[in-house]
C-alpha positions in Angstrom: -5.1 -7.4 -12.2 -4.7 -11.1 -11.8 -1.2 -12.5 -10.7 0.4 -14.5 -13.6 1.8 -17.5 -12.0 3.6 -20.3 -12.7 3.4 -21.9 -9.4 1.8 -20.9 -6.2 3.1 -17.8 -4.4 3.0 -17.7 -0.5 2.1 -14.2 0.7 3.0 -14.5 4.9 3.0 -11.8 8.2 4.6 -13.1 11.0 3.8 -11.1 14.5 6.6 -11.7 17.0 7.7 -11.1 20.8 10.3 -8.5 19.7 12.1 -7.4 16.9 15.4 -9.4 17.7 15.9 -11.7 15.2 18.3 -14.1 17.3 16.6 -14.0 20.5 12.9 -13.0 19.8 10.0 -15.7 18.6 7.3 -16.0 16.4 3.9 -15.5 18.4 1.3 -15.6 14.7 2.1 -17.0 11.6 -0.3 -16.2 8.6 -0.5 -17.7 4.9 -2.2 -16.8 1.6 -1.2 -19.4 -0.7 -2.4 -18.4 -4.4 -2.4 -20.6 -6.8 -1.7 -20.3 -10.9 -5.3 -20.4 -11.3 -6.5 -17.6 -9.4 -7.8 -19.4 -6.5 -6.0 -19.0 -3.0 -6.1 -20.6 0.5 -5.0 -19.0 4.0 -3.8 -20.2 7.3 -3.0 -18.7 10.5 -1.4 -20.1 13.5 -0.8 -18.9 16.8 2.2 -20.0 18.4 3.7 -20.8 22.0 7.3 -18.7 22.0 9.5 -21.5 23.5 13.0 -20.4 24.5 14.8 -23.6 24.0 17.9 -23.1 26.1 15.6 -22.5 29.3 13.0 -24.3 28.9 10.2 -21.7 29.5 8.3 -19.4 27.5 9.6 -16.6 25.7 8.5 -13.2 26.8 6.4 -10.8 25.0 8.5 -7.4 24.8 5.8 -5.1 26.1 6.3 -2.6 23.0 5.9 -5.5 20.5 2.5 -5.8 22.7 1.5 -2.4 22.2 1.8 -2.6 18.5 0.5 -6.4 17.8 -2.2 -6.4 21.1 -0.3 -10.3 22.0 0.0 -10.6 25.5 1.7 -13.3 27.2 -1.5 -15.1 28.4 -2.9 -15.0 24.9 -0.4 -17.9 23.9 -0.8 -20.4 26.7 -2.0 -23.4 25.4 -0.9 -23.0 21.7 1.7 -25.3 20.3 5.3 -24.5 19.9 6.9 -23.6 16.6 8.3 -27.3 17.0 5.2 -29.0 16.8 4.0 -27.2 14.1 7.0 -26.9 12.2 6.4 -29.8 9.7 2.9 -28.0 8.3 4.7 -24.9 7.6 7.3 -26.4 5.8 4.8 -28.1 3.3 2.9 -25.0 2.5 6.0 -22.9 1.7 7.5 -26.4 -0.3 6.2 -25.9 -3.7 5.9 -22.1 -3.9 7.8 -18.7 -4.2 7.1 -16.1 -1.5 5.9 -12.5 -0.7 5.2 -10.3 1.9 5.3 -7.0 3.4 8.9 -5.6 4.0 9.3 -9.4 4.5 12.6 -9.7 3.1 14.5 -7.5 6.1 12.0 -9.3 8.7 9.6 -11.6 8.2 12.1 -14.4 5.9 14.6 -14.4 8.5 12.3 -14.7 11.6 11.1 -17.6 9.8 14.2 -19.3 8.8 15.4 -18.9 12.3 12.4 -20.4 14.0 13.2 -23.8 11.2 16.9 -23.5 12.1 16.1 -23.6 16.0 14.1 -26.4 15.4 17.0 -28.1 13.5 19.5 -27.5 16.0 17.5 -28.9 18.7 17.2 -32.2 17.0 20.7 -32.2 15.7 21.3 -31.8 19.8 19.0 -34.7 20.7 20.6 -36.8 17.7 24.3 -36.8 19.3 23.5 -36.6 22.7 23.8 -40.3 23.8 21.8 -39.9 26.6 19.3 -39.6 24.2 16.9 -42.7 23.8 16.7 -44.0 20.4 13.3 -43.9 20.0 13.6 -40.4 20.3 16.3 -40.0 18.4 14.6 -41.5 15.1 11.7 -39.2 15.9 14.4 -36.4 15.4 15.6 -37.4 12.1 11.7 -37.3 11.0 11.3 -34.2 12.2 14.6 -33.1 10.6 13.8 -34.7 6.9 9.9 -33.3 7.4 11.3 -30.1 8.1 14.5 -29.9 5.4 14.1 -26.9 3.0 16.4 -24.0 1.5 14.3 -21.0 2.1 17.6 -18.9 -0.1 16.6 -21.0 -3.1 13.1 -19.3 -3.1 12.2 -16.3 -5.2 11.0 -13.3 -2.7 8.7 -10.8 -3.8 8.7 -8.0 -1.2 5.8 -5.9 -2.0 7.2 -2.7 0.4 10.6 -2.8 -1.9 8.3 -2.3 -4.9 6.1 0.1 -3.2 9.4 2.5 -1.7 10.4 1.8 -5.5 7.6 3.0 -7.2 5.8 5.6 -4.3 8.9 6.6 -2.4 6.1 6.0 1.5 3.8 1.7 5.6 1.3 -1.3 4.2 -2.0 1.2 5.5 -0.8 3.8 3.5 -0.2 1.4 0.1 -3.3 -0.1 0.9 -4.9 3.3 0.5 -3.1 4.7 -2.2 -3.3 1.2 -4.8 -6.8 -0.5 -3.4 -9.1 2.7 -3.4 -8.6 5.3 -1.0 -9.9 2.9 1.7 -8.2 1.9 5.0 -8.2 -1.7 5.9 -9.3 -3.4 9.0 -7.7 -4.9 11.8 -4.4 -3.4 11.2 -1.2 -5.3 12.8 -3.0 -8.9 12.9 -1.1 -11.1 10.5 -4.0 -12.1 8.6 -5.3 -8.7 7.6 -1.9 -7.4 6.8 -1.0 -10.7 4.9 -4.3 -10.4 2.7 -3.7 -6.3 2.4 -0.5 -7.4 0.8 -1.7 -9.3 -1.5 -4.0 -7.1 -2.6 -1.5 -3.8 -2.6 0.7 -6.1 -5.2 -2.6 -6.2 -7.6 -3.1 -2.8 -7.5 1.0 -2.0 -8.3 0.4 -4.4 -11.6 -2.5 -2.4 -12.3 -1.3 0.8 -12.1 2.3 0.9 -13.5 1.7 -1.0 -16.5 3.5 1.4 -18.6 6.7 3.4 -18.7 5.8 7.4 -17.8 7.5 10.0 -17.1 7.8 9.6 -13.3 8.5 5.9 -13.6 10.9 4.3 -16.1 10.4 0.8 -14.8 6.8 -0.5 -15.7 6.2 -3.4 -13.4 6.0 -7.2 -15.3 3.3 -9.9 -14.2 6.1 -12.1 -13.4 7.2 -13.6 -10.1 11.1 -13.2 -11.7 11.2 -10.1 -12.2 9.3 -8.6 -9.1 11.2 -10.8 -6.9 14.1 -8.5 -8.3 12.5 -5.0 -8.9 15.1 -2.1 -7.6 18.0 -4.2 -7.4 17.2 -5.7 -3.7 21.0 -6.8 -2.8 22.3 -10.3 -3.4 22.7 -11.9 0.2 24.1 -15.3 1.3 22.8 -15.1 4.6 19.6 -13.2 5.3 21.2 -11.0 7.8 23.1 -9.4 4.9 26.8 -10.9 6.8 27.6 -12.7 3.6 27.1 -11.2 0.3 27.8 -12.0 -3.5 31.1 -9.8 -4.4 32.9 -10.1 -7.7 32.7 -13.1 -9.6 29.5 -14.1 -7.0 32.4 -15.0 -4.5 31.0 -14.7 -1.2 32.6 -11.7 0.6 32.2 -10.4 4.5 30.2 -7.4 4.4 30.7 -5.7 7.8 33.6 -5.6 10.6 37.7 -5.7 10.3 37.4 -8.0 7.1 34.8 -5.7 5.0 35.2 -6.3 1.3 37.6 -9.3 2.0 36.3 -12.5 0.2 35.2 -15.4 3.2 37.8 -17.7 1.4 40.6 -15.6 1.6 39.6 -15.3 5.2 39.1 -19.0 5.9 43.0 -19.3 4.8 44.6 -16.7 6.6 42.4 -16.5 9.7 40.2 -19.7 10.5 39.1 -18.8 14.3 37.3 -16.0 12.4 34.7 -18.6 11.6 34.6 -20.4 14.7 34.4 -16.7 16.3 31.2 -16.4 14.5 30.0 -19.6 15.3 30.2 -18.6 19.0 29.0 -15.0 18.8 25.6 -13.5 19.0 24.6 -13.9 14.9 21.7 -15.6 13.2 21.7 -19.3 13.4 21.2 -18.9 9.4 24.4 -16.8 9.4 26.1 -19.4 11.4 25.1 -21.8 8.9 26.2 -20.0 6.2 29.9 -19.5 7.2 29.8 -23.0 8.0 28.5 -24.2 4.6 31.2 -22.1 3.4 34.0 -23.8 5.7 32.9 -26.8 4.7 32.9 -26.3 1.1 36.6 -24.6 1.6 38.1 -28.0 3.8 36.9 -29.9 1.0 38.3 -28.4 -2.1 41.3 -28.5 -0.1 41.4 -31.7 0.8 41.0 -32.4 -3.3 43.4 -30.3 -4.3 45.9 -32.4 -1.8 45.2 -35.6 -3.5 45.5 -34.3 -6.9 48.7 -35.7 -8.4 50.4 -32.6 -8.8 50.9 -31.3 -13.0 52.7 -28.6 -15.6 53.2 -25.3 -13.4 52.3 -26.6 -10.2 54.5 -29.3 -10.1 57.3 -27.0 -11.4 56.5 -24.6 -8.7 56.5 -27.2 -6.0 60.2 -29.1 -7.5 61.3 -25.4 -7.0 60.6 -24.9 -3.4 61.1 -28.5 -3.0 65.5 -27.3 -4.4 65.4 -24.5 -2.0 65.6 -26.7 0.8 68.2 -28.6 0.0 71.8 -27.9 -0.1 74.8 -30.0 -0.7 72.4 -33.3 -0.9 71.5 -32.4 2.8 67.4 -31.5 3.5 68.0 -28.4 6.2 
């Protein structure tokens, strides 16, 4: 079965140097665009992991070796995730996206990689050492590079997979395209284009309600995207979630369950404690947004001519203080 589409959907496999999200890098990128009318387009890219605080090349963890067959060598020469940063951004512009268990790994390696890049140029933009020819060439790369991955439906074909056959991409691949294994394992393209075709086969074969699956599965990018109730997450590290009334709430450490504004007003440093510890760059951001969202509904609220209760409430503290026409 065909995908029904109403704009492209970008299936992607990244292989990396490790499986730190914060400190490991991209090493292969790989696309299949399809497009509404069937037709479909790849690109792969191998990539130079650039550690941008030392100046040198990242690493390969020799167990991510093992598994992808990278080595270190195999990337001298290539271009950083910098340079080819601007590309990647226009393929994943105008569409949705899917992958293999891509949601946990693949989404957030990738928005870091964009993040990194916009840090650096946000570093070379207020650093007045900085030339200003070089300068402007960071605010291109910053407004070539300017997308909000979280506003992009995901389909994660594993999450329907787990859902539906309750077992990795070889095995899907054997059980929905035919009993037959796929080649070339582990590199990005073959696992990117095994995806896509382990999502046909799901479409085929739960059309229909029976009595080991309630759910049929609908040719619709919506409602994959959100097949078995995949968590609603501000950040993609899962720090941030959507709690009651989609107010973003802390999901982890002393303030579990505690909403991120009610936070922000009793205990600022929190944020700045994130800002400085060892999370996602997207997680950073995210708390940031959020403090800066917070500071200016504040600042709103304070030049709001005060009305009604609130002006009652404030005359009243406002009599408290005095006492025999004397302000204590």
């Amino acid at each position: 079965m065909e995908l029904s589409l109403k704009r492209p959907l970008l299936f992607f496999d990244i292989e990396s140097t490790g499986l730190n999200i914060v400190t490991d890098c991209i090493v292969e990128l790989s696309f299949v665009k399809v497009f509404p009318d069937g037709h479909h387009e790849t690109k792969t890219w191998r990539v130079f992991p650039y550690d941008y605080a030392n100046n040198c090349q990242k690493p390969m963890d020799p167990r991510a070796s093992e598994v992808n067959g990278i080595k270190d060598e195999d990337l001298v020469g290539e271009k950083k995730f910098i340079e080819i940063a601007p590309e990647v951004v226009d393929w994943l512009r105008d569409s949705d996206l899917a992958g293999f268990n891509s949601a946990k790994f693949d989404l957030p390696m990738l928005s870091e990689e964009i993040e990194r890049v916009r840090a650096y140029c946000l570093r070379r933009i207020n650093d007045p050492r900085t030339p200003e020819a070089r300068k402007n060439m960071a605010r291109e790369m910053l407004d070539k590079i300017d997308i909000d991955l979280h506003s992009k439906l995901m389909v994660d074909v594993q999450t329907i997979y787990h859902y539906m056959e309750p077992r990795n991409l070889r095995a899907a691949y054997r059980f929905y395209c035919g009993g037959q294994d796929f080649e070339n394992a582990h590199t990005a393209l073959a696992d990117t284009m095994a995806t896509y075709e382990v999502l046909k086969g799901q479409l085929e074969m739960y059309q229909s309600p029976d009595k080991y699956h309630e759910v049929a599965l609908k040719n619709d990018v919506d409602f994959l995207s959100g097949v078995a109730g995949r968590p609603r997450t501000i950040d993609y590290a899962g720090r941030l979630v959507y709690g009651k009334d989609d107010e973003p709430t802390i999901s982890f450490g002393k303030h579990k369950g505690r909403t991120a504004r009610e936070v922000y007003e009793t205990e600022p440093a929190y944020f700045a404690w994130i800002e400085n510890g060892e999370f996602t760059m997207d997680t950073k951001r995210q708390f940031s947004r959020l403090k800066e969202q917070f500071e200016k509904e504040k600042k709103e609220s304070m030049s709001k001519p005060l009305e009604g209760e609130a002006l009652n409430d404030a005359l009243a503290r406002l009599q408290g203080k005095f006492q025999g026409g004397k302000l204590f």
